[in-house]
Every structure is written in structure tokens, then in C-alpha cells.
C-alpha positions as a printed Julia matrix, in Angstrom:
458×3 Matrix{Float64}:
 185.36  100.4   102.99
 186.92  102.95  105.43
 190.43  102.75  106.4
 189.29  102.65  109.82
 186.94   99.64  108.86
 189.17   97.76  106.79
 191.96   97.32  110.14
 189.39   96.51  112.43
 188.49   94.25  109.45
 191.93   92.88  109.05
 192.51   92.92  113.16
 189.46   90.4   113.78
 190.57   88.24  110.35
 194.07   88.31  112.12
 193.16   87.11  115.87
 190.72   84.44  114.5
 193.33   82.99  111.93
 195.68   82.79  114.4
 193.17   81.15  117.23
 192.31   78.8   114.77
 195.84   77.73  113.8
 196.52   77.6   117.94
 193.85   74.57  117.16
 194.16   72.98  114.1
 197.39   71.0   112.96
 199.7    72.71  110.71
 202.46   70.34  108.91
 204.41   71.61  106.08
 205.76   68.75  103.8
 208.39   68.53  101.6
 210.88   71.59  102.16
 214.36   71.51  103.28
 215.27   72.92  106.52
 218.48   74.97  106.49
 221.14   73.88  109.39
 221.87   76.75  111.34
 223.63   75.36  113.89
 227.12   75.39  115.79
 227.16   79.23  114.55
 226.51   78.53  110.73
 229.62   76.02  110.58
 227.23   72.83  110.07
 225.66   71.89  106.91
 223.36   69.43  107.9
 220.12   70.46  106.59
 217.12   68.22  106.19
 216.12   67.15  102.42
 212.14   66.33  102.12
 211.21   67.4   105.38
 207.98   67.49  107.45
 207.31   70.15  110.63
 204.29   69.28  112.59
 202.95   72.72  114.6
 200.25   73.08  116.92
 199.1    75.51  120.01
 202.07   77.89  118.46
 204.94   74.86  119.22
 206.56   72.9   116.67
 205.66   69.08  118.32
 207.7    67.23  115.61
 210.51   67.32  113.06
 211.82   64.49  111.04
 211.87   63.23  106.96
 208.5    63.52  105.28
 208.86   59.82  104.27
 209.58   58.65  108.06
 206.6    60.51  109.58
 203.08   60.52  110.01
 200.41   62.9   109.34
 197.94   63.05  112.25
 194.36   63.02  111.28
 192.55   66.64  110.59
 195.31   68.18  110.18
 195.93   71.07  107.93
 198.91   69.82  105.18
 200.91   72.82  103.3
 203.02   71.12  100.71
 206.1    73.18  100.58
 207.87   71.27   98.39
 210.93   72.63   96.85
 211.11   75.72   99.41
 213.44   76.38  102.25
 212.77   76.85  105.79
 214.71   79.05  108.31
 213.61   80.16  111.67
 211.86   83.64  112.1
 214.66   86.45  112.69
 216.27   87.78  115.6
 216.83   91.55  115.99
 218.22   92.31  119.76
 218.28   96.3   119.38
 215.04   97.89  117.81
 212.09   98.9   118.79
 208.07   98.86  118.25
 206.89  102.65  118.67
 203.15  101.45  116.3
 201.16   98.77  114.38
 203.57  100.43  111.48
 207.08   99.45  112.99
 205.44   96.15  113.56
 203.99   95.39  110.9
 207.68   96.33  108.86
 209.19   93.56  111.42
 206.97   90.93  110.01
 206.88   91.8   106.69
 210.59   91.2   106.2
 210.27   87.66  108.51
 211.4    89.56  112.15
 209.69   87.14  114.16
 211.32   88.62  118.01
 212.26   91.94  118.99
 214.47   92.56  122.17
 213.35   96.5   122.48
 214.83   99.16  124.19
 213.23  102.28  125.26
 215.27  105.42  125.42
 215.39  109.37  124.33
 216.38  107.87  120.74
 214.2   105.48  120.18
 210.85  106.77  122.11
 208.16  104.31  124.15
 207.07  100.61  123.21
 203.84  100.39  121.87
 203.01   96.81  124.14
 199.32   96.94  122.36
 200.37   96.4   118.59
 198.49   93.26  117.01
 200.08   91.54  115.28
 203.69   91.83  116.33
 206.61   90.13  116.48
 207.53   88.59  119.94
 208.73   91.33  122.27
 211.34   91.17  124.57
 212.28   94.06  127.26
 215.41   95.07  127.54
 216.67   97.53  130.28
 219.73   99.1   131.23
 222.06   99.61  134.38
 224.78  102.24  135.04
 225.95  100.21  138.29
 225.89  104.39  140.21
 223.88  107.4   140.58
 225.47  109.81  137.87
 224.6   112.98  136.04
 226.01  114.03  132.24
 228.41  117.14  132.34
 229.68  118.7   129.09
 233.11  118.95  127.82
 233.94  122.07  126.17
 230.94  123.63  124.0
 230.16  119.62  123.7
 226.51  119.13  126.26
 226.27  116.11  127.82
 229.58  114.77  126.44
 230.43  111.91  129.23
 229.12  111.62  133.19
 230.5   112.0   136.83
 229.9   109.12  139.66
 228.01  110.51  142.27
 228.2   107.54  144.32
 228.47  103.8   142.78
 225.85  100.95  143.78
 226.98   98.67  146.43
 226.75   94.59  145.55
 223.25   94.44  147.71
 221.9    97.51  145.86
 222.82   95.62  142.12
 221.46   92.51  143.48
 217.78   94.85  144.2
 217.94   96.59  140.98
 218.29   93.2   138.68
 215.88   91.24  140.77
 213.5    94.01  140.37
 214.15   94.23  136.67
 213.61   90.44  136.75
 210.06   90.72  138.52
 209.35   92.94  135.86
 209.96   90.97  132.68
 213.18   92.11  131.75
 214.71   89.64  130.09
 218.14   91.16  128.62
 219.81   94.02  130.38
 222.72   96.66  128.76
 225.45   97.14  131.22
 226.49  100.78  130.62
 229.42  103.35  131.13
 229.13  103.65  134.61
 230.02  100.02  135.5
 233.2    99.44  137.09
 235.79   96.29  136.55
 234.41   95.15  140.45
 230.29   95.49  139.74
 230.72   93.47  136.54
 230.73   89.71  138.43
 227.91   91.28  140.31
 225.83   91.93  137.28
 226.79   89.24  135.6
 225.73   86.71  138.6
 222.46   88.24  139.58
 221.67   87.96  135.8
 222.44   84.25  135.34
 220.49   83.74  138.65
 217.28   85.63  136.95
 217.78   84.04  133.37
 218.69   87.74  131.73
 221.13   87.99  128.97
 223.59   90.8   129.43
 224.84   93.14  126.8
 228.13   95.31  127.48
 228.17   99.04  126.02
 231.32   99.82  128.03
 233.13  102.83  129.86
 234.65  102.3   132.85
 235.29   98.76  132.21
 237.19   96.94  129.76
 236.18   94.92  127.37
 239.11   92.6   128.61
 237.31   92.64  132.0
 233.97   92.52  130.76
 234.48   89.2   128.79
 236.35   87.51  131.8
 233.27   88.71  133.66
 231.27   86.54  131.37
 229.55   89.28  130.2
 227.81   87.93  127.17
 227.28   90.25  123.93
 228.72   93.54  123.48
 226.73   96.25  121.0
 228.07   98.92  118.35
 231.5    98.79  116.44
 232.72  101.71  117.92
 232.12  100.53  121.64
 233.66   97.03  121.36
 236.89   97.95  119.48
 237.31  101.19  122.24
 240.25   98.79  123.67
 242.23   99.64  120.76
 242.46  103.19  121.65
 246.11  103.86  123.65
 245.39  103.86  127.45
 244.95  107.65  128.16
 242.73  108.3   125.48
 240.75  105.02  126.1
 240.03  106.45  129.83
 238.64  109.58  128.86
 236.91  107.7   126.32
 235.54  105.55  129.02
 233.66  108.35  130.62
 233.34  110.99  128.06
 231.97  108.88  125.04
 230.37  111.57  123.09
 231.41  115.04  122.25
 235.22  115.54  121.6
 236.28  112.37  123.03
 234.07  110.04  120.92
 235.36  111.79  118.05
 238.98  111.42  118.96
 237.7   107.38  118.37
 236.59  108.0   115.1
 239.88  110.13  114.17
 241.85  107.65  115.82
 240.55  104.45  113.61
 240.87  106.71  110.52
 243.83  108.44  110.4
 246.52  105.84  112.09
 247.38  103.68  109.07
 248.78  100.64  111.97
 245.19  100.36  114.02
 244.65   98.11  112.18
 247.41   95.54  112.75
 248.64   96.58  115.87
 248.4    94.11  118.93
 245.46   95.55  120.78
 243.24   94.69  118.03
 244.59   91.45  117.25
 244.45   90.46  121.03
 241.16   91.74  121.15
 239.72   89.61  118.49
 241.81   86.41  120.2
 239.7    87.35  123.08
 236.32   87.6   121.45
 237.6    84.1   118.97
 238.08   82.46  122.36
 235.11   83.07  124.42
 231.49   82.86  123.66
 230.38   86.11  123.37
 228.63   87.79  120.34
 229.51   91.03  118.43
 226.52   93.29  117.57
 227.97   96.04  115.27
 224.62   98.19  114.79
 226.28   98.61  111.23
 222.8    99.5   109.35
 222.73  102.74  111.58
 226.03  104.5   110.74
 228.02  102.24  108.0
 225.73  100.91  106.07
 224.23  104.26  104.52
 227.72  105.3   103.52
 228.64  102.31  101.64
 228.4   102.66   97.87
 226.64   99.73   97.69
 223.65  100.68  100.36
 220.03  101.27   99.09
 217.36  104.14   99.66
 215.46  102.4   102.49
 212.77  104.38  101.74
 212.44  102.94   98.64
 211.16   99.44   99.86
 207.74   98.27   99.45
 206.93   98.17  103.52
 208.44  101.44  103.83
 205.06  103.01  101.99
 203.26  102.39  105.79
 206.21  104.54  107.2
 205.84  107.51  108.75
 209.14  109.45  108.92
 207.58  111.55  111.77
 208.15  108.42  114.3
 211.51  108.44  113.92
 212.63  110.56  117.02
 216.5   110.82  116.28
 218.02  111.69  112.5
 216.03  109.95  109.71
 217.58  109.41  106.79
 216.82  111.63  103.63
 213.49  110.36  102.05
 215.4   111.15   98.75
 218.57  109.94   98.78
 218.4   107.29  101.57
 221.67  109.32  103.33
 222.14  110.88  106.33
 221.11  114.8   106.06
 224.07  115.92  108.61
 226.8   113.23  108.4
 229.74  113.84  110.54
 232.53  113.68  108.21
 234.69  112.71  110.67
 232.76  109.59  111.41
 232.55  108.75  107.47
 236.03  109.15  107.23
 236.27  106.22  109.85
 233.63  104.02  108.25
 236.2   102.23  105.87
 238.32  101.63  109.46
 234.89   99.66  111.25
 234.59   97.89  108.26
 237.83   96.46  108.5
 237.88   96.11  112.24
 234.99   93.79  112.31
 236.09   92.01  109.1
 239.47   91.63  111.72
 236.94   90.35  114.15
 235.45   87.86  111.7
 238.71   86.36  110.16
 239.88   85.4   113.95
 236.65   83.26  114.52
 234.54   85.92  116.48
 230.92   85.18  116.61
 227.68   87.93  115.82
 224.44   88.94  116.9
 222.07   90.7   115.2
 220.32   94.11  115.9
 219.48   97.13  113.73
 220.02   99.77  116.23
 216.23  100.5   114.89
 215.06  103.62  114.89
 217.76  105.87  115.78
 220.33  107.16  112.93
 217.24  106.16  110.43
 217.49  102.58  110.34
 214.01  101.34  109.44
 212.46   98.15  111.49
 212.69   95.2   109.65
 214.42   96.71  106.71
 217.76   97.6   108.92
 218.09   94.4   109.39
 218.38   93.2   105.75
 221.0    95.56  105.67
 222.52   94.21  108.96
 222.51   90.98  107.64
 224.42   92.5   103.97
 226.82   93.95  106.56
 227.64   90.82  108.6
 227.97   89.12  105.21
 230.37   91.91  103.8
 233.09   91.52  106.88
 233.25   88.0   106.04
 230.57   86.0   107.56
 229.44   82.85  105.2
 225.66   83.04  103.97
 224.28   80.52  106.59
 226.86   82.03  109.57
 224.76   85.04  108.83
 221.81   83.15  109.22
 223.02   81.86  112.21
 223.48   84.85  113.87
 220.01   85.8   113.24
 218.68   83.16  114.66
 220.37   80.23  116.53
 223.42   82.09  118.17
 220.98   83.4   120.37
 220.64   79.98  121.59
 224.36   79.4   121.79
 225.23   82.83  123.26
 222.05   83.99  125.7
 220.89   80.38  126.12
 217.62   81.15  124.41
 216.5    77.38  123.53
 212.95   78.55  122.73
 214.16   80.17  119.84
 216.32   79.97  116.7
 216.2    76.9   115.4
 213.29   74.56  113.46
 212.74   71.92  116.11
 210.61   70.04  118.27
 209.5    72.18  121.01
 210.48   75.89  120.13
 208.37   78.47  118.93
 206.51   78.15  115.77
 208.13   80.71  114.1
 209.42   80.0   110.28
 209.99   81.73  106.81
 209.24   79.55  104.17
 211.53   81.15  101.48
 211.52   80.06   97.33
 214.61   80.29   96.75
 217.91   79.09   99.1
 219.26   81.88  101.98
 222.71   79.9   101.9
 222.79   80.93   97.74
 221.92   84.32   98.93
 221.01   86.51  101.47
 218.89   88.31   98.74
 216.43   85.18   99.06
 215.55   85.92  102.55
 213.06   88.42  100.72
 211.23   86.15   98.59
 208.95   84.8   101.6
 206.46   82.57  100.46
 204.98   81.52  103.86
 205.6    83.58  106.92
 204.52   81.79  110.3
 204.29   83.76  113.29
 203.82   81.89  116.78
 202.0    79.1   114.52
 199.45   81.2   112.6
 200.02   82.16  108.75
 200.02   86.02  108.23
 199.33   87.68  104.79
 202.35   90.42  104.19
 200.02   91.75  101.56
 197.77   92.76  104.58
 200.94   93.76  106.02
 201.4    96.45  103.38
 198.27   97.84  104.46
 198.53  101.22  105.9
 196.97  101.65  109.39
């Protein structure tokens, strides 16, 4: 058979599996559900447990012995196994079949994607997929990138800022058109933040805060929900002149004046502005997304080649538009060794974060800096786990933070009505996050998929 053949083969196997199990019954019996809940700080997980799924919903969840199986039904005795929900990654992207099919393999169930001159285009056609989610951004002005120095395109000018009426357009347009998280960018000032952040509750969009203008401060007063990449959310730390010129020059010679700042003042890391900040993100309900499997993780001596995993075989290196990492060596092929020399400082900045109380989201930052779909988020996850997160908080904030934090009640969590999405692992996440890749069952929107097919090149 062809290798044309055998994915039009494995396509038509694929839509009619999963239009049958939109039909039939599906009740797994006899696993225990792991508590993910109140943001990994509950340990109430169900012993002996039965989950009834049908049309791609879970319709019931209870104690094997309590409940009934209905008639014709299709009974998967998962006895001894663990169930979590599918995972969460909030900053990737799905360029092929390829990146999706690396999503599913390693139990990526939802992808909130964001297209930009990193990352490329979405590929909206891929089958199967994890469930995609569009994510846009908003600058809040009409702008254009100037260079600093010999640095192009090192920060941006305002060429005129958006009026209150003109936000209000521009999110109710991204609304109409299925945008359903939106990145508040450098551009924003402290006044357009309640804006935002109002026209986006009114259109059910969860916001995300990569800051320039604004504070942090002000953007979590604003109520501006999550807040992506380590070296964004801890700018406040920075003393007030640099952290304006930070604000609207974030790359080039400013951005590295971050990285030398973190690394090279020995009190950063105990002074008040980063203890205040971390009150502030302990206090309010907003989650950290550090990106950390883009720039940290590869320099830790502890990282793996992620070109050495079994899904990375379907891979093409050519898709990824902005610095791959080293087939060989699984490092970056031009590190900045000014930014390495700060790594050990965002490590202990977020484990800072993480020993006041503050809560996480997770995203890969997939593709750009090399960080692999699916696999960047295993190392995500090692990260989150490494600052000081418990096993099943790092579950959590895969999965049901989103619910706490963007109000995503779909989503998350093993329960009646939310998507049918579940990993039926052999071995207990909460012993170790190194279970999450022994998947014995992976069930996407209801329907079983084979991640040997998965493995299949396309």
C-alpha cells in the first residue's frame, strides 16, 4: 500500500470510528478519576469509577457500583488505570496533519493557536486534530516598529491610539469571527485596558496580557486574566526608567538589558518589586504562562533531545519557521548567552511566583524557539513541576484552571456534561508526571484514536 493510500486509508477508518462512537455508548468502568480541582489543592479522586459518553459529551459520572449500564452500550473495563482530562496548551499552533497528529499523540486534546511571523498559518483542515481555538491579538493603536541602534524593529511608536468605540468594533468583530481568547499587546495603555477587558467579558473571550505600556499592576486590577512568557510578567521588577523603555522597546538592546538585569543583580531576587508582584498574582485569579519549554527548558541540564521522541519521526524540521533546535543535540544552534546567563534567574522568579500561591497555565510557545507540539508541553509540564508546582497542581493547570481562570466549563475536568476528552493512563500522573506518557486509551471528542496510527507519517 502507497503512503498516499494508506492516509486516505487511515482518514476514512478515522471519521467512521469516530461517527460511530458519536452513536454508540461508551462507559469506561473501573478506573479512578484524578481530582483536579480548586487548582490541584483537592484530593478527592473517585476510586472504581464509571464515565458514561455519548454524541462526544460525558452524560454521567458516579461509582461503578452505584450506576447503571444502559443497554447496547459499548463497556471498556479500565480497571486499575487513571483518568485525567485531555490537555490544555493555550500558545501553539497547528501548521499540518504532522503538528496535529504530535498534539494527540502526547494526549493534547485543545489548542488555543496563534498565527503570527513565528509561528506561520493554521492549517483549519487537519483531521484528526485536537480542538482548536483562535486566538488574536490587539495593540489598542495604529503603530509601526522603529529600530534602536543597529537593533531592526527593536520596540514601536503610537501613531494614534484607538478610541473606546473603535476597541469596542475591533473585539466585537473578533468575536463575530470566532475568536475566542485575545493577547493584549505592547501598545495598550493603563486607560484601554477596562475597555478590553469589558468588551471581552461581554463576548465570552479570555484575555491574555503580553505587556508594554501597561503594568502588570494595572493590568491585573484591570482584570485582565492570564499573562504569557517569564520575561514579560516579571518586567515590573525592572527599576522604573528601564521598565519604560522596556515597555516600548522590548527587543533589541532593551530586552536584553532584562535579561542582564535578572542575571547579574544578586538582590532581584528578594527585593520588594518581586515579592509584591507575586502578592499580586497570589491574590487575584489570574494565571502565569511562562512559555518555559521555548527558552529555559533546552538549557537545563536535565532537558532531553526533543527530537529524539518517538512522534518526533513524523516531524519535519522545515515547518518550523523561527530557530529549531539542533536535530543533534536538542540545543539551540545560536543561543544568546546573555539570555542563558539569565535562565537560572526565571527559574527562580517563577519558583518565587509559585511559593507565594500564584496559579499557571499551560502553553508551549509551540513552534517558535523549537519547541515541538505536543512534546513542548511535556516539558512545560517538567518545568511547572520544577518551580514548585505539586504533581496534580500541574495537572491542574493543564486542564481545569482553565475553568477557574477563563471560565471554560466545557473543558478540564471528567464530568457530566463537558467534552469527552480523557487519557486513560497505566500508571498514576500524581506519582509522576512521567506517567502522563504511558496512555493506554486516548479519547478525543468521544471517539478512541490509535497513537500507533498517529506515528504514521503523512
Amino acid at each position: 500500500m502507497t503512503k498516499g493510500i494508506s492516509v486516505l486509508v487511515f482518514l476514512l477508518v478515522y471519521c467512521i470510528v469516530s461517527s460511530l462512537a458519536q452513536e454508540q455508548m461508551l462507559v469506561l468502568k473501573g478506573g479512578t478519576i484524578i481530582d483536579v480541582t480548586n487548582y490541584g489543592n483537592s484530593e478527592k479522586d473517585v476510586l472504581n469509577a464509571m464515565v458514561l459518553i455519548e454524541g462526544g459529551k460525558i452524560k454521567a459520572v458516579g461509582a461503578a457500583t452505584s450506576m447503571k449500564i444502559p443497554q447496547g452500550a459499548k463497556i471498556v473495563d479500565v480497571s486499575g488505570k487513571y483518568l485525567v482530562p485531555g490537555l490544555i496548551d493555550c500558545f501553539g499552533i497547528i501548521n499540518n496533519q504532522a503538528y496535529a497528529n504530535a498534539y494527540l499523540y502526547h494526549g493534547v486534546t485543545t489548542v488555543v493557536m496563534t498565527e503570527d511571523d513565528r509561528r506561520g498559518k493554521v492549517d483549519w483542515s487537519v483531521n484528526p486534530s485536537p480542538a482548536k481555538i483562535k486566538l488574536d491579538a490587539i495593540w489598542g493603536a495604529e503603530s509601526r516598529r522603529i529600530s534602536i541602534g543597529d537593533a531592526k524593529n527593536a520596540g514601536f511608536e503610537i501613531i494614534e491610539s484607538w478610541s473606546k468605540e473603535r476597541i469596542d468594533h475591533e473585539i466585537d468583530s473578533l468575536a463575530k469571527d470566532g475568536i475566542k481568547v485575545l493577547l493584549i499587546h505592547y501598545a495598550v495603555s493603563p486607560g484601554q485596558l477596562p475597555w478590553i477587558v469589558s468588551a471581552c467579558k461581554r463576548n465570552h473571550i479570555a484575555t491574555i496580557g503580553e505587556l508594554g505600556l501597561s503594568s502588570y499592576k494595572e493590568a491585573v486590577e484591570a482584570d485582565v486574566q492570564a499573562f504569557v512568557h517569564t520575561s514579560r510578567y516579571s518586567a515590573d521588577v525592572l527599576p522604573d526608567s528601564a521598565r519604560k523603555i522596556y515597555g516600548i522597546a522590548p527587543f533589541g538592546p532593551p530586552g536584553r538589558y532584562y535579561y542582564e538585569y535578572i542575571a547579574t543583580k544578586a538582590k532581584v531576587l528578594d527585593n520588594e518589586k518581586l515579592l509584591s508582584l507575586a502578592r499580586l498574582y497570589r491574590d487575584h485569579p489570574v494565571g502565569l504562562i511562562p512559555t518555559a519549554s521555548m527558552l529555559v527548558y533546552p538549557e537545563m541540564d536535565f532537558a532531553t533531545n526533543p527530537w529524539d521522541e518517538p512522534i518526533a519521526s513524523i516531524l519535519d524540521e522545515k515547518d518550523i519557521e523561527f530557530e529549531p533546535l539542533d536535530k543533534q543535540t536538542g540545543k539551540h544552534k545560536t543561543p544568546s548567552p546573555i539570555r542563558q546567563r539569565a535562565v537560572p534567574a526565571m527559574v527562580s522568579i517563577d519558583s518565587i511566583f509559585v511559593k507565594n500561591g500564584a496559579h499557571y497555565l499551560t502553553g508551549s510557545g509551540a513552534d517558535a524557539f523549537g519547541s515541538l507540539p505536543g512534546i513542548g508541553l511535556y516539558n512545560e509540564l517538567t518545568m511547572l513541576s520544577r518551580f514548585g508546582l505539586t504533581n496534580r497542581q500541574v495537572l491542574a493547570a493543564a486542564t481545569h484552571n482553565f475553568a477557574l481562570i477563563w471560565n471554560w466549563t466545557t473543558l478540564g475536568k471528567i464530568e457530566q456534561g463537558r467534552e469527552a476528552d480523557i487519557l486513560v493512563l497505566d500508571k498514576s500522573p500524581v506519582e509522576s508526571l512521567k506517567h502522563l506518557r504511558e496512555i493506554d486509551l486516548l479519547i478525543v471528542d468521544g471517539a478512541i484514536i490509535s497513537r500507533e496510527i498517529l506515528l504514521q507519517k503523512k
